[in-house]
C-alpha angles and dihedrals in degrees: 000000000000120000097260092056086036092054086045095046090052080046083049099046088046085233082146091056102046087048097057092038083054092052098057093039084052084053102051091036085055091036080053103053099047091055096042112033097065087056086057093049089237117164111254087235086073086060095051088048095056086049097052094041086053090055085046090053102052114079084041086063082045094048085042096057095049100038097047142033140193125244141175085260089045147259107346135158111283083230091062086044107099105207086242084071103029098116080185091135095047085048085051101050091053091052090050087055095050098050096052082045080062097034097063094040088055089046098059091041094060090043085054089050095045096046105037126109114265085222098037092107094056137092126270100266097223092058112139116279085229098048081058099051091050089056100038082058098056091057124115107262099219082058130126148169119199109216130204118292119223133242110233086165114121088214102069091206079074090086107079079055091061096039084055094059095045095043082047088051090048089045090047089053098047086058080076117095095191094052128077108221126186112231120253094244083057095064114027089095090073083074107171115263111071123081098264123213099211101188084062086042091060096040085046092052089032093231134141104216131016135196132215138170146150134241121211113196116201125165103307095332121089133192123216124185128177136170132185118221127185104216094205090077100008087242131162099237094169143349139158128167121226120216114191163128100285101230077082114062094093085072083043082056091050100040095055093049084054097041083050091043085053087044100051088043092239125169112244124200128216084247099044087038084057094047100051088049088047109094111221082228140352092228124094091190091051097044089054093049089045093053090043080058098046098046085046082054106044083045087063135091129203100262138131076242085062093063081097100054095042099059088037084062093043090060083045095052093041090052094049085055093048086061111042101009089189096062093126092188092044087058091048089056095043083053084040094051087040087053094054096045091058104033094054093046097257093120112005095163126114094245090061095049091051084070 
């Protein structure tokens, strides 16, 4: 089959179709899970696993729609379909159809998300003080945000080093099964900055407790410093500060997850206990290009304007490998910024896809 018969049959087969209908599901379904999931109290984890299944997933749709096709008799094989009772174009209308169908609810999902108020989710701020003691009483009590940290570092560019320990300590946390974690996308609007009622934050999060800190980066020293609050009676419930070499503060990290989860009184599992103490990388240099990639990431929209950022991403992720080939969550977010090139029509070539 030459290249010309073999481009027609994929048109015939409606493999460019499928492809496109199973982008924008993969989207809501991703779009989905990142809005729903936290109410349910579900891990993170369990985000970043539909995302990856749906990667998974995607050259098998593709496989499907060449290999099979559907008939008035049923699914057969499209080499036991004669042309006569190939119903190919009727298939191909109604997935047409569908996919505007999807289209124009993503699109107005995306719309909703771009033009909304920041502070549209929250609570009317001159709610009773009353009305939110009687809420802030009613929270789980193992149950925990973990706000913003701030950048005491003179050099700016420090801050995608302090969103990455506290997105580490969050992700440490969620590891947790008896503990309730607010996901990272929930509070990153309490950005340092402005002055924070943490009693409303709670309510608004609908946590018990909350932790906040600061990082100050300086030459190859770092300071951490945490502190757990529980926002019922905006007590300090713990805090300790960490001075050392940076090539540390992962066990920092790690320390402070272990020393929330004590506090909290949650049950920690050998295997949770293992995955907290394991490190995401052992380079410094790696773990700061890799969170320069994921804040780029998680700033973008899916756009044909995003086709910047993504590959800006891409060279950041390639550089964090190079430097530590074994970083397994820096490889997820390289499939995952890939995925995205070639989904949204940035890069819908083969050799994008191989990738």
């Amino acid at each position: 089959m030459n290249s010309g018969n073999f481009f027609a049959e994929l048109k015939r087969r409606n493999v460019y179709k499928v492809a496109v209908a199973y982008a924008i599901v993969a989207w809501l379904l991703i779009q989905v899970a990142t809005q729903v999931f936290p109410f349910f109290e579900i891990p993170n984890w369990a985000v970043r696993l539909v995302v990856l299944l749906l990667i998974l997933g995607f050259p098998i749709a593709l496989f499907l729609a060449w290999a099979f096709e559907i008939t008035p008799e049923g699914i057969k094989r499209a080499e036991d379909v004669s042309p006569n009772e190939s119903i190919t174009k009727r298939t191909g209308r109604k997935l047409i159809w569908t996919t505007v169908v999807l289209a124009v609810i993503a699109a107005g999902l995306l719309a909703f998300q771009l033009l909304r108020p920041k502070t549209a989710s929250a609570p009317r701020q001159d709610a009773s003080a009353a009305r939110t003691e009687a809420a802030t009483g009613s929270l789980p009590e193992k149950s925990i945000a973990v706000l913003p940290f701030e950048n005491l570092s003179r050099d700016p560019d420090n801050a995608f080093f302090t969103d990455g320990v506290q997105d580490e300590i969050l992700t440490n946390l969620a590891r947790v099964a008896d503990l309730k974690v607010i996901s990272r996308t929930s509070v990153m609007q309490y950005k340092s900055g402005a002055q924070r009622n943490l009693r409303e934050i709670a309510q608004q999060l609908g946590v018990a407790h909350l932790l906040e800190g600061s990082v100050q980066r300086a030459g190859g020293k770092v300071r951490v410093n945490a502190q757990l609050i529980d926002a019922r009676t905006d007590a300090h419930q713990w805090a300790q500060s960490f001075d050392r070499d940076i090539a540390d503060v992962f066990a920092i990290q790690s320390e402070i997850a272990t020393a929330i989860a004590d506090q909290l009184q949650a049950k920690l599992s050998p295997t949770e206990k293992t995955a907290i103490e394991r490190a995401p990388t052992s380079d410094v240099t790696a773990f700061d290009l890799f969170t320069r990639a994921k804040n780029l990431l998680l700033n973008t929209s899916f756009s044909a304007v995003a086709r910047g950022s993504y590959l800006q991403a891409v060279e950041l992720l390639d550089q964090a490998l190079a430097h530590d080939p074994s970083f397994f969550e820096a490889y997820c977010q390289l499939a995952y910024t890939h995925d995205n090139l070639y989904f949204h029509g940035n890069d819908h070539t083969p050799a994008r896809l191989a990738l």
